[in-house]
C-alpha positions as CSV (number, residue, x, y, z in Angstrom):
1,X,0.0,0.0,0.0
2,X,3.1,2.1,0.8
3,X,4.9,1.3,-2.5
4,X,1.3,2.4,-4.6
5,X,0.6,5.7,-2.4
6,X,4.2,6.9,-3.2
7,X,4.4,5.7,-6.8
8,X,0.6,7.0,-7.3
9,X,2.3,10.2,-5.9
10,X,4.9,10.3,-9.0
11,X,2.5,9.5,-10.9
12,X,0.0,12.8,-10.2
13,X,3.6,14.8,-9.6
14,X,4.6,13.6,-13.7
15,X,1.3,13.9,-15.2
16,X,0.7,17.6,-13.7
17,X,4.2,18.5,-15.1
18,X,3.5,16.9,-18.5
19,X,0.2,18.9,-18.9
20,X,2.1,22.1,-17.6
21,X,4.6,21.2,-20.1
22,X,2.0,20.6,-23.0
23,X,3.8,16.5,-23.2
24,X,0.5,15.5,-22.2
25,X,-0.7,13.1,-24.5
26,X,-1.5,9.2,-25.4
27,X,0.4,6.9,-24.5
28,X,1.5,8.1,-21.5
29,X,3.7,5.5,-19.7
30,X,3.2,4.7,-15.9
31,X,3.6,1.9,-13.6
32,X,4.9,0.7,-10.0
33,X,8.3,1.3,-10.1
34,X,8.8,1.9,-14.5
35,X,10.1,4.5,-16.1
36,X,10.1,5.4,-19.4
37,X,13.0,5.5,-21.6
38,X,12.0,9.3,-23.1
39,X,9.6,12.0,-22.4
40,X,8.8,11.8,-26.2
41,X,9.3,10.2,-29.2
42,X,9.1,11.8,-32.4
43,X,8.3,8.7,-35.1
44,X,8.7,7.9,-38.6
45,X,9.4,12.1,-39.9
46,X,11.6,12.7,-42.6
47,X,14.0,14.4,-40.4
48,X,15.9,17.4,-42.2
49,X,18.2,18.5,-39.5
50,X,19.4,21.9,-40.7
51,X,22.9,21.0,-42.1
52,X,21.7,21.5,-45.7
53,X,21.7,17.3,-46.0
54,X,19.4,15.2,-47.7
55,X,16.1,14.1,-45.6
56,X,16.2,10.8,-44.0
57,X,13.1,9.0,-42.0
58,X,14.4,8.8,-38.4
59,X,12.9,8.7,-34.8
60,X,13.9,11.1,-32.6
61,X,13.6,11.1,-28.7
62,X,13.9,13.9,-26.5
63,X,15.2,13.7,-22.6
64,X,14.0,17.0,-20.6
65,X,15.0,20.0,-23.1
66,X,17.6,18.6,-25.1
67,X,17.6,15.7,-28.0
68,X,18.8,12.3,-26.9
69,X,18.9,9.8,-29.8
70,X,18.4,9.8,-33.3
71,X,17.7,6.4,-35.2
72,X,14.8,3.9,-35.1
73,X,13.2,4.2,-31.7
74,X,10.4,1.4,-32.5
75,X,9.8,-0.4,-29.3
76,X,11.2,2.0,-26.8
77,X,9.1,4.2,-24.6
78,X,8.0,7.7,-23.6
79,X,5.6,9.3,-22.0
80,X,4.7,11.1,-25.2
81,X,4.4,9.6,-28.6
82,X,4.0,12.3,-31.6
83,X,3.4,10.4,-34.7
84,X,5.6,12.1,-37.9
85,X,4.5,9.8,-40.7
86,X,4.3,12.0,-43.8
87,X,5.8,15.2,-42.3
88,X,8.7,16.8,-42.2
89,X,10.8,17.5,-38.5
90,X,12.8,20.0,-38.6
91,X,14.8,22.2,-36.0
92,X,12.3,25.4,-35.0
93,X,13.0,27.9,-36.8
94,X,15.9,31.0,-36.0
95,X,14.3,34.3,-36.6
96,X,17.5,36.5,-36.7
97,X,16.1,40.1,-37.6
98,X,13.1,40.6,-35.3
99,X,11.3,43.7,-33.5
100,X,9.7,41.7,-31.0
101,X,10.5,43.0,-28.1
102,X,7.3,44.8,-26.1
103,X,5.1,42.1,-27.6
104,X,6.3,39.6,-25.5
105,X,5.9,41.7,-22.1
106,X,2.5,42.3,-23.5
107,X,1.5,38.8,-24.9
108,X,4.1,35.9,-24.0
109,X,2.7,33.7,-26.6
110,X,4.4,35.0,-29.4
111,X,1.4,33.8,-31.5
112,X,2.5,34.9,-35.1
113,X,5.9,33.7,-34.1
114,X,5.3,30.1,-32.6
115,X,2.4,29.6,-35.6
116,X,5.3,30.0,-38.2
117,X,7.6,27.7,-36.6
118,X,9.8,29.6,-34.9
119,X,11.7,28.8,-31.8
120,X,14.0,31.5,-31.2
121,X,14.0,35.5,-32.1
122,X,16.7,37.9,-31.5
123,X,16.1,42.0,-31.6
124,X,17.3,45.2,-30.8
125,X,18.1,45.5,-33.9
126,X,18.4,48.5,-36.8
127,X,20.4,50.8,-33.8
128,X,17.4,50.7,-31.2
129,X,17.2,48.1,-28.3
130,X,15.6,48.4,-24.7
131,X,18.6,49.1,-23.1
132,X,20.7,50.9,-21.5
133,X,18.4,53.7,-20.7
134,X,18.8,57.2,-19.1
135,X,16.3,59.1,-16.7
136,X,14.8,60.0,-19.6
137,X,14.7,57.8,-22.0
138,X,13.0,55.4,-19.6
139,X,10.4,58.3,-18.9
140,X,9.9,58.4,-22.1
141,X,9.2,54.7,-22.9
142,X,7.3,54.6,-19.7
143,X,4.9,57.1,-20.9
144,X,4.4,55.1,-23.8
145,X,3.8,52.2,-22.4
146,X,1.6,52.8,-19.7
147,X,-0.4,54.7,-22.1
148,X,-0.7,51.9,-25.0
149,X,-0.7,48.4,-23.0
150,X,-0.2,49.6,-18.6
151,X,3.2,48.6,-18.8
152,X,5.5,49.9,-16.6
153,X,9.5,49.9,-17.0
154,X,11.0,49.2,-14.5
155,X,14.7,48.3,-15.6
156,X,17.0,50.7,-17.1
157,X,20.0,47.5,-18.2
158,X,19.8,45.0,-20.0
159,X,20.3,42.7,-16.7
160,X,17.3,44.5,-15.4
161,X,15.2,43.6,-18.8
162,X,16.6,40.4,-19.1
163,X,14.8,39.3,-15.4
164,X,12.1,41.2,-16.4
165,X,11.3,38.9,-19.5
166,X,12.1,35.5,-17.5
167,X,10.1,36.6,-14.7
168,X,7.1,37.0,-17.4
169,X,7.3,33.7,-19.2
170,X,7.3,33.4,-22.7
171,X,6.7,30.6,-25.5
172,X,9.9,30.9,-27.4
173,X,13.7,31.8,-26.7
174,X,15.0,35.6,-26.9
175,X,18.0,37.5,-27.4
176,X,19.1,40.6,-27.9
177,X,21.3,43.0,-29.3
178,X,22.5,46.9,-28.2
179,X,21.7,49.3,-30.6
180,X,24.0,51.9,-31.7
181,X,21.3,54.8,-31.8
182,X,20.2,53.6,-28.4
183,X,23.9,54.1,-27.2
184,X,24.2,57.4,-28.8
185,X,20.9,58.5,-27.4
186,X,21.6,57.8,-24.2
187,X,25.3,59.6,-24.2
188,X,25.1,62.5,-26.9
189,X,21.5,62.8,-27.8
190,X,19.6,63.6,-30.7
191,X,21.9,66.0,-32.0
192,X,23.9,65.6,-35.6
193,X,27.2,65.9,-34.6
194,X,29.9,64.0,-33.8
195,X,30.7,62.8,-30.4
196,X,33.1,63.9,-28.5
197,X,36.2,61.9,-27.2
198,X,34.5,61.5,-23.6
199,X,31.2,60.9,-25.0
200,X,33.0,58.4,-27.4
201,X,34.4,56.7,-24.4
202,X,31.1,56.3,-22.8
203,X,29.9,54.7,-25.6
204,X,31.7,52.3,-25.8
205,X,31.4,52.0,-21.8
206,X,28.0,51.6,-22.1
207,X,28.4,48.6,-24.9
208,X,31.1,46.7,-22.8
209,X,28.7,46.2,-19.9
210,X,25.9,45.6,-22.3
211,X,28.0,42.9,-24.2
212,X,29.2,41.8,-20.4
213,X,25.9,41.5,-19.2
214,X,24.7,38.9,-22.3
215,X,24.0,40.5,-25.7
216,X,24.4,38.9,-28.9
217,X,26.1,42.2,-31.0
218,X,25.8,45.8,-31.6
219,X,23.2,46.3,-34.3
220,X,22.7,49.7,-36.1
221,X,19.9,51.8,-38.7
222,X,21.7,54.4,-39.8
223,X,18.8,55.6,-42.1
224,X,17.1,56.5,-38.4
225,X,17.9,59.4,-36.0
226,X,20.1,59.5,-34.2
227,X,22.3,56.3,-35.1
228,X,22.6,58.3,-38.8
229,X,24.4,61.0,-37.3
230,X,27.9,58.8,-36.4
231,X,30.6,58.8,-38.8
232,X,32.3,55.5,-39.8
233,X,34.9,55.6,-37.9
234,X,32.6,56.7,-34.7
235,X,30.7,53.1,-35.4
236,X,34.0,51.5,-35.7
237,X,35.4,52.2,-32.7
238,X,32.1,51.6,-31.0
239,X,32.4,47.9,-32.7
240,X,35.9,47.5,-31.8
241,X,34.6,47.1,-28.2
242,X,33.4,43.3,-29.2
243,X,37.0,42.2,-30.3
244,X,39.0,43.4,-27.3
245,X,37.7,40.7,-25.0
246,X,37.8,37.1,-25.6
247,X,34.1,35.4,-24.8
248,X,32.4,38.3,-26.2
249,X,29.8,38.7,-29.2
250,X,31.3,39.5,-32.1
251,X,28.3,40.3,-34.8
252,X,27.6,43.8,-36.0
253,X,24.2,43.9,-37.7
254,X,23.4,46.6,-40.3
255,X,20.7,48.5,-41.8
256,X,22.7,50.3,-43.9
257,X,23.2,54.0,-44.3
258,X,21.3,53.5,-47.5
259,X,19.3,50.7,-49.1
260,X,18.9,52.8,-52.7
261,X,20.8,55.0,-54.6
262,X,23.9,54.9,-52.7
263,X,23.7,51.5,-51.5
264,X,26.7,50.2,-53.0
265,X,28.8,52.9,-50.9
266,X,27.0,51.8,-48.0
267,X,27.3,48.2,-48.1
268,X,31.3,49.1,-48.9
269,X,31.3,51.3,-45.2
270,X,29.9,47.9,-43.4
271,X,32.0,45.8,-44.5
272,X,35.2,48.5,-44.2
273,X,33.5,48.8,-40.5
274,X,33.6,45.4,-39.4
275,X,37.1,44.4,-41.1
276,X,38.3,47.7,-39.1
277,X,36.7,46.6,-35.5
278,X,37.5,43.3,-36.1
279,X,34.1,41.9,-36.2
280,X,31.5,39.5,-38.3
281,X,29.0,41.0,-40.5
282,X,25.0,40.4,-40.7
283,X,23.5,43.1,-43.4
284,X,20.0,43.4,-42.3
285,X,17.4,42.8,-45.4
286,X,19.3,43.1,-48.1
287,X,18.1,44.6,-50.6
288,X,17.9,47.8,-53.5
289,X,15.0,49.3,-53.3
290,X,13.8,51.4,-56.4
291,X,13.7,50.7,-59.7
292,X,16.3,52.7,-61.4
293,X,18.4,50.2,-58.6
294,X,17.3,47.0,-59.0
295,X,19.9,46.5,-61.4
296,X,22.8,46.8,-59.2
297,X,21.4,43.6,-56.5
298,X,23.8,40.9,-58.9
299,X,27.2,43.3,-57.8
300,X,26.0,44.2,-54.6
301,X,25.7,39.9,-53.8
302,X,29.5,39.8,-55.5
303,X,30.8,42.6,-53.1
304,X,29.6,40.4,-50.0
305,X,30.6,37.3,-51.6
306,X,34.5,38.5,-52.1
307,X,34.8,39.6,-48.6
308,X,33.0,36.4,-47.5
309,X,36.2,35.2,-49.5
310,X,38.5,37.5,-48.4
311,X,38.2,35.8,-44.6
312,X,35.4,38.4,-43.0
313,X,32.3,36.2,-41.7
314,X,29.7,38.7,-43.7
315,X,26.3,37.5,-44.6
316,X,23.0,39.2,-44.8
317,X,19.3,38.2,-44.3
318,X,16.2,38.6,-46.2
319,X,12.7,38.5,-45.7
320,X,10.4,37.1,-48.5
321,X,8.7,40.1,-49.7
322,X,9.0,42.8,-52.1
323,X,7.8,45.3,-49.7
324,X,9.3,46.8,-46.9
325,X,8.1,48.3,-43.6
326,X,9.3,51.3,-41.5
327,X,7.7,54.7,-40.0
328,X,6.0,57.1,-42.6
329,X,8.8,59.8,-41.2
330,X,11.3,57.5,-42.9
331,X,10.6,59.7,-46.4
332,X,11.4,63.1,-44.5
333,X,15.3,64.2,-44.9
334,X,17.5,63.6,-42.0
335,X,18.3,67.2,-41.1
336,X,14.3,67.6,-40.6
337,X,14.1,65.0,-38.3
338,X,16.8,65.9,-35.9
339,X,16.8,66.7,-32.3
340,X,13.6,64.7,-31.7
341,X,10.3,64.7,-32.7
342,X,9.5,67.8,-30.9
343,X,11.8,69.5,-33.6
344,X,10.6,67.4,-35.9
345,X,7.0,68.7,-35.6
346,X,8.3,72.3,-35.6
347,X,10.1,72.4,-38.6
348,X,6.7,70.8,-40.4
349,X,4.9,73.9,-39.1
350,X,7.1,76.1,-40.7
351,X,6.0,76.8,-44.0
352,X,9.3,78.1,-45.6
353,X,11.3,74.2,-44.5
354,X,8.1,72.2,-45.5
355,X,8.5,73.5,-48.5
356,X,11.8,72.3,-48.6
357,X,11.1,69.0,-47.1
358,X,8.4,68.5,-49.6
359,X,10.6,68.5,-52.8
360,X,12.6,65.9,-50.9
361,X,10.0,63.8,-49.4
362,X,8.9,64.0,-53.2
363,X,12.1,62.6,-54.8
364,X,12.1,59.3,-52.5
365,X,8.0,58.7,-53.3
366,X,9.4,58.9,-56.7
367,X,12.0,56.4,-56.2
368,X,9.5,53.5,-55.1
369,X,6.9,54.6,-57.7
370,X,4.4,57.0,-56.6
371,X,2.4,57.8,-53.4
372,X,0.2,54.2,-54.3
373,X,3.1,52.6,-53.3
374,X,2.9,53.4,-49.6
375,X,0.7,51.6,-47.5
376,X,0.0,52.9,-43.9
377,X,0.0,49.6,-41.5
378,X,0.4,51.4,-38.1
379,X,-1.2,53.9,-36.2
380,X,-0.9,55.3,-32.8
381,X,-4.6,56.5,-31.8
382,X,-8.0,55.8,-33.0
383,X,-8.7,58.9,-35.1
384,X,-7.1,57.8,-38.1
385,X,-7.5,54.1,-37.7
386,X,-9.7,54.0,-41.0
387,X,-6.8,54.6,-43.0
388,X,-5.0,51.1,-41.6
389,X,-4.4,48.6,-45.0
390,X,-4.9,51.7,-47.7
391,X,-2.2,53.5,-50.0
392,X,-1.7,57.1,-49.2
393,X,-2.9,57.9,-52.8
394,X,-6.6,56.4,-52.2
395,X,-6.5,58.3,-48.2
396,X,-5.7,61.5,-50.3
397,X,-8.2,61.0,-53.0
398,X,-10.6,60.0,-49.9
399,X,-9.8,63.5,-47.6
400,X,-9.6,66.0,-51.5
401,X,-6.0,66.8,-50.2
402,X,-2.9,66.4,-51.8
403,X,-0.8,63.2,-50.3
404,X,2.4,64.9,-49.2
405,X,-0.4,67.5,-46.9
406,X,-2.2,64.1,-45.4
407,X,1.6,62.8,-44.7
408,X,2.4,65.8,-42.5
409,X,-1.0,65.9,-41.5
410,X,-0.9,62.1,-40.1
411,X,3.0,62.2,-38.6
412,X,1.7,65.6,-35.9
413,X,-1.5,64.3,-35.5
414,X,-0.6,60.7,-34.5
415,X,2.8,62.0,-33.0
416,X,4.5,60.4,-35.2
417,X,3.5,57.1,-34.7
418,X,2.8,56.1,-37.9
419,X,4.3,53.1,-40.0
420,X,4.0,52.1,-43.6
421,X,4.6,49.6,-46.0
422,X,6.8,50.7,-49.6
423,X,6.3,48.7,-52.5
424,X,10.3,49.2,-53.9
425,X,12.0,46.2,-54.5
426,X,11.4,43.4,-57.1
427,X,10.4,40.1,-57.0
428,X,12.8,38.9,-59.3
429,X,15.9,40.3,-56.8
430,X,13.5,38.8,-53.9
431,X,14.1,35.5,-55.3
432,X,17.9,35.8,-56.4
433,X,18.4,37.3,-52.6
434,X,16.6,34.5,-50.9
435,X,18.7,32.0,-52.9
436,X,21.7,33.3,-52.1
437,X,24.0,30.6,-49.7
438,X,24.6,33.5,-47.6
439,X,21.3,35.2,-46.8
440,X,19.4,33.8,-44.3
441,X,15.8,34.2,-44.2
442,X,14.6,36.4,-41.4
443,X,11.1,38.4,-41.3
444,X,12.3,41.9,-40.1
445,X,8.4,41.6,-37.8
446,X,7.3,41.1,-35.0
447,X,5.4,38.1,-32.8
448,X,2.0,40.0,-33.4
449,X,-1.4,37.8,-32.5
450,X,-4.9,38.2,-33.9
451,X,-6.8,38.7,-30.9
452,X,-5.9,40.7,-27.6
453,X,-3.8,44.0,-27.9
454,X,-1.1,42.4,-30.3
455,X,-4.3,42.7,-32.5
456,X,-3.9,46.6,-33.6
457,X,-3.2,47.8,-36.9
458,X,-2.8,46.4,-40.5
459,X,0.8,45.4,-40.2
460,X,3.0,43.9,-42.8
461,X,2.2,40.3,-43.6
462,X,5.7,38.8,-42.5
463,X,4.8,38.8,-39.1
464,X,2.8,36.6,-39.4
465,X,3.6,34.4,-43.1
466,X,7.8,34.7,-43.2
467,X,8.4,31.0,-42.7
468,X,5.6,28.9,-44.3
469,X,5.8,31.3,-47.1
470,X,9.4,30.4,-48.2
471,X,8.3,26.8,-47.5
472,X,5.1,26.8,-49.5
473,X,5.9,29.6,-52.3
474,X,9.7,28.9,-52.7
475,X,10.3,25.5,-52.3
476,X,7.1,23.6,-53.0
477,X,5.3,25.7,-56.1
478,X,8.8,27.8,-57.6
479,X,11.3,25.4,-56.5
480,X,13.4,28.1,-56.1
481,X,16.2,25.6,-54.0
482,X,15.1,22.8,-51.7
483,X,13.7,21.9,-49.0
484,X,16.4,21.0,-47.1
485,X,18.5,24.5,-48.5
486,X,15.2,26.5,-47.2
487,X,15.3,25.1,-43.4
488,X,19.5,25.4,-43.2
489,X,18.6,28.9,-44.3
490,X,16.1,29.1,-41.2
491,X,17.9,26.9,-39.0
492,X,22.1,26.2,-39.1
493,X,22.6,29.5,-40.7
494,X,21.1,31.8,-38.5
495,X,22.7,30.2,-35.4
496,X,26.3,30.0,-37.7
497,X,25.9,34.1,-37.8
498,X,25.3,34.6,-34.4
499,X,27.7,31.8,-33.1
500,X,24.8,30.2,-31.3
501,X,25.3,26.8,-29.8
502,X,23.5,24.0,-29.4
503,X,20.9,25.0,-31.4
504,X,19.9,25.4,-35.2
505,X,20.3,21.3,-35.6
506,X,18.3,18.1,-34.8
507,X,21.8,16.3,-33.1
508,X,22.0,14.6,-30.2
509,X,22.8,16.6,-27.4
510,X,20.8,19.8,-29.1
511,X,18.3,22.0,-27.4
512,X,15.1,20.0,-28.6
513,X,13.7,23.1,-30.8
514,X,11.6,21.5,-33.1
515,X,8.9,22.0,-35.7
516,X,6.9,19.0,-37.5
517,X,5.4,20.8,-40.7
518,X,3.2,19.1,-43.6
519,X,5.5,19.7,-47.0
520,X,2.6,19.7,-49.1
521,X,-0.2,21.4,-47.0
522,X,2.6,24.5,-45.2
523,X,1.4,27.8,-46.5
524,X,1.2,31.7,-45.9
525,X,-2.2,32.9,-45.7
526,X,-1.6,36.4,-44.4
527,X,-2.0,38.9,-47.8
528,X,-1.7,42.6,-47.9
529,X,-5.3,43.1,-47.7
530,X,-5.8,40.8,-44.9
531,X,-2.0,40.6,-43.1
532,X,-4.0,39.0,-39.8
533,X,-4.0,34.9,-40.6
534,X,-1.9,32.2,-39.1
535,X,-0.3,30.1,-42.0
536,X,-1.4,26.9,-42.6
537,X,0.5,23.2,-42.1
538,X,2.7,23.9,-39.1
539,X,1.5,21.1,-37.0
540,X,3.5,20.8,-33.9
541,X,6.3,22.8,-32.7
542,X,8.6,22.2,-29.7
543,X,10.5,24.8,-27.5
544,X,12.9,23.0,-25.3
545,X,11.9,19.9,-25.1
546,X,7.8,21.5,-24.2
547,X,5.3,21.3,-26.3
548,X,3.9,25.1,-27.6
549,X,1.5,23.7,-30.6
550,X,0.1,20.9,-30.7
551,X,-2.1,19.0,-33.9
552,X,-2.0,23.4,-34.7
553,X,-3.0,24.3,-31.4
554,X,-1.7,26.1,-28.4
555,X,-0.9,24.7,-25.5
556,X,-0.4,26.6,-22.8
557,X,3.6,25.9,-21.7
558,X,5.9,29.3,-21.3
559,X,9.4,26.9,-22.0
560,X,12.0,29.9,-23.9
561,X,14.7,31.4,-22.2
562,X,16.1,34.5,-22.7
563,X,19.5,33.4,-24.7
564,X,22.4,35.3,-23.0
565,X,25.5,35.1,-24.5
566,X,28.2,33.9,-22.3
567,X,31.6,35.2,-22.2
C-alpha cells in the first residue's frame, strides 16, 4: 500500500508536469516502479536537421530540453508519442532580424511567431534596443507604455530587462542585441554631430557592460535618427569594443546608411566597419530598393561574396517580400528629423522648410513609384484608424488633399506614430536574394497575434507568413532551392551568424527546438489586404523539449529562455 501511495504520488507529480509542459498526450507510460525510456518520441518524420543534408526518416527522442537519440526508436518508450509519418521535423525555426520585443511583455505567446515555426527570435536590432536607458529615456518609454498596454519599466539595463522577461514567461527563446542609436541617445543625444572623445568613451562604456551582461552584437539603422548622425569611424570604434575581449559577441548587424541609390557605398562602409573593429557582418534585409536600382542587386551579392572570400564572416538576411516596412517619417530628410520629434513637428509647421522637405519627401515617393506605393499599417490613436491597410494615394483622393499635406497631417496628429509599407524592390531580386547561400531568411516583424492587444493595426504580412511562405511559395510551387537548402537557411545558418550553440540542428545533445510541418499542406495565408492569418500546415512545434503547438494548437507551456551570450 506504501509502494502504490508513493508511486501513485509520482505519478499525479509527472502527469501535472506533462500537462504544464504541454507533453501531455497518449500513451503516457506509468507503472509501479517503471520509467520510461523518453519524455517523447518523435516517429517515422523525414527528419531534415538543418545542415543542408538530404532528408532521411528517423525517430527522434527527446530527454527534458535537449535531444537524446536519433535512429529507429520502435519499441522504446515515452511518455509522449508524436506520430511524424508524412511530415517533415525540422529544428524550430531561427528568426534573426526581429522587433519583438514589447510584444512579449504584452502577450508571452508569441502567436505569429510560434504559428510560423519559430523557436527563437533575437532584436534590438536596426540601432534601437531596450537598453541601456537614461532618466529620460525610460520616462519616455514609460509614458508610452503605460499609455498603450499599462506597462511599466521598470529596468534601465539590459540585466534588469533580461529578469524582467524570464520573470514573465514566454513561449519561445529571446535575445538581444544593443543598438547603436540607443547608445548614442543615451550619451550624446539627438543631436547631428559627432561625439566627442569623452562621449565616445562612454559609448563604448556603455556597450562593454551591455555585451558583459549577455547580448548577442551591436546592431545599427543608420537611415534612423540618431544612429545616422555617427561617422564611420565613430561606429567603428564603437564595434571595436566586441574584439577586445575574448568570450564576447562579435556580430555587428546593419541596416545600412542606404538601401537605394547609394547603397553600393554603404554596403562598402559595413564591410570596411567590421574588417576595421575586427568583427562578423549580418547586413539586415538586403536589398535595392527602387527601380532605377534593381539592377545593381547581382554586384552588390558579389561585393559580400569576395569579402565572405577574403576571410570576414559577412552574410546578410532577407525577408520574402518585395515590400518593406518602417515609419512614414522615414521619407522626411535627416536634417528635418533631428533633435527629436519635438523639432521634428516644428520644422513641419514652418512653411518656408516644409517647402523644402516637400521636394525631398517628393524625390524618394518617386523612387518607389508613386504615393500608391505606400501603405500605412500602423497607427498610434483611433482617429485615423480607417486609413489602416490603404495607399496614401486612395486616403488622399478619400480627404480632396494632396498626399504629401495628409503625410504631414498624419506624422503631428498621431505624434508620429505612424508606419507604412513601400512597395520598392522586385520580385525577381527577392528571389535571387533569398537563394543566395549566404542570406538567411529572417522576417524583419514582430510576434503580433490576432486577438488581444497584439491585435492593432494592418501590419505587414511577415509577421505573421515569413516561414511557411518560403516553404510553401519557394520551395514547394517555384522550387526556387530545396527543401532541405530552405530550413538550413532558417535553422544552421542563422545560429552560424550569431555563433549560437546548441541550437539550429536536430543532433543529439541539441536543445530540442523543433517543428513538425506538412511539406505539401505548409502555406502563408496572411495577404496585404488581410496581413491578420496564421499560416497553414505547421503542426506541432517544440520549444525546449515542451510542447507550444500541438495538432496546430496552443498549449499553454511558457518553456523559452532569454538566450544570454556567455563570455
Amino acid at each position: 500500500m506504501k509502494k502504490w501511495k508513493g508511486d501513485r504520488r509520482r505519478f499525479l507529480t509527472s502527469t501535472a508536469k506533462a500537462a504544464a509542459a504541454g507533453l501531455w498526450g497518449t500513451p503516457l507510460l506509468f507503472g509501479c516502479g517503471s520509467k520510461a525510456d523518453f519524455d517523447v518520441i518523435i516517429e517515422g518524420a523525414l527528419l531534415v536537421d538543418g545542415t543542408g543534408r538530404t532528408g532521411f526518416p528517423a525517430d527522434v527522442g527527446i530527454r527534458g530540453e535537449k535531444i537524446a537519440e536519433i535512429g529507429n526508436l520502435a519499441g522504446r518508450s515515452a511518455r509522449m508519442h508524436i506520430g511524424g509519418k508524412g511530415y517533415v521535423l525540422a529544428p524550430g525555426f531561427i528568426d534573426i532580424h526581429t522587433h519583438t520585443d514589447i510584444d512579449l511583455l504584452v502577450d508571452p505567446r508569441a502567436e505569429s511567431k510560434v504559428r510560423q515555426g519559430v523557436t527563437t527570435e533575437f532584436a534590438g536590432q536596426d540601432g534601437d534596443s531596450l537598453a541601456p536607458l537614461n532618466e529620460k529615456m525610460a520616462s519616455r518609454l514609460n509614458d508610452r507604455l503605460m499609455e498603450e498596454y499599462q506597462l511599466i519599466v521598470d529596468w534601465k539595463d539590459f540585466r534588469g530587462l533580461f529578469s524582467r522577461f524570464q520573470r514573465r514567461g514566454i513561449s519561445v527563446n529571446w535575445g538581444t542585441f544593443v543598438g547603436q542609436g540607443t547608445l548614442r541617445e543615451h550619451v550624446v543625444g539627438m543631436s547631428d554631430r559627432p561625439a566627442t572623445e569623452e562621449e565616445l568613451r562612454r559609448m563604448k562604456e556603455l556597450a562593454e557592460e551591455s555585451l558583459r551582461q549577455g547580448v548577442w552584437g551591436i546592431s545599427s539603422g543608420l537611415e534612423y535618427t540618431p544612429g545616422s548622425f555617427a561617422s564611420q569611424e565613430e561606429i567603428t570604434e564603437l564595434c571595436s569594443v566586441m574584439a577586445q575581449q575574448p568570450g564576447y559577441a562579435r556580430l555587428y548587424s546593419t541596416h545600412m546608411r542606404n538601401e537605394d541609390d547609394t547603397v553600393e557605398e554603404a554596403l562598402e562602409e559595413a564591410i570596411a566597419i567590421a574588417r576595421a573593429a575586427g568583427v562578423a557582418l549580418d547586413v539586415a534585409h538586403f536589398k535595392a530598393s527602387g527601380r532605377r536600382n534593381w539592377h545593381k542587386v547581382p554586384g552588390l551579392l558579389e561585393k559580400l561574396e569576395k569579402a565572405h572570400r577574403s576571410g570576414l564572416r559577412a552574410y546578410a538576411d532577407r525577408y520574402p517580400y518585395s515590400a518593406y516596412n518602417t515609419g512614414l517619417a522615414s521619407l522626411f530628410p535627416l536634417w528635418a528629423r533631428e533633435g527629436g520629434n519635438k523639432a521634428f513637428f516644428k520644422r513641419l509647421r514652418n512653411p518656408e522648410l516644409n517647402r523644402k522637405m516637400r521636394r525631398e519627401v517628393q524625390e524618394k515617393v518617386n523612387l518607389i513609384g508613386s504615393w500608391e506605393s505606400v501603405l500605412i499599417s500602423g497607427l498610434g490613436s483611433e482617429k485615423n484608424r480607417w486609413m489602416l491597410g490603404l495607399r496614401m494615394s486612395q486616403i488622399a483622393q478619400k480627404l480632396g488633399k494632396d498626399a504629401y499635406d495628409v503625410a504631414v497631417q498624419l506624422i503631428l496628429e498621431e505624434e508620429n506614430r505612424v508606419m507604412m509599407c513601400g512597395f520598392g524592390m522586385s520580385e525577381e531580386n527577392t528571389r535571387r536574394i533569398l537563394k543566395h547561400p549566404l542570406v538567411a531568411v529572417a522576417s524583419d516583424g514582430s510576434a503580433l497575434a490576432v486577438d488581444g492587444p497584439l491585435s492593432k493595426g494592418h501590419p505587414h504580412p511577415r509577421s505573421f507568413g515569413t516561414f511557411p511562405r518560403v516553404l510553401g511559395k519557394y520551395v514547394r510551387e517555384e522550387k526556387l532551392f530545396s527543401l532541405e537548402e530552405a530550413v538550413r537557411k532558417m535553422t544552421s545558418l542563422p545560429a552560424e551568424i550569431l555563433q549560437l550553440p546548441l541550437r539550429g540542428k536536430i543532433a543529439k545533445g541539441y536543445y530540442a527546438d523543433l517543428v513538425l510541418f506538412d511539406p505539401d499542406r505548409v502555406a502563408d495565408r496572411a495577404t496585404w489586404e488581410n496581413p491578420k492569418q496564421y499560416p497553414e500546415g505547421i503542426v506541432w512545434v517544440l520549444v525546449n523539449g515542451q510542447v507550444v503547438l500541438r495538432e496546430g494548437e496552443r498549449t499553454p507551456a511558457r518553456p523559452g529562455k532569454v538566450l544570454v551570450r556567455k563570455i
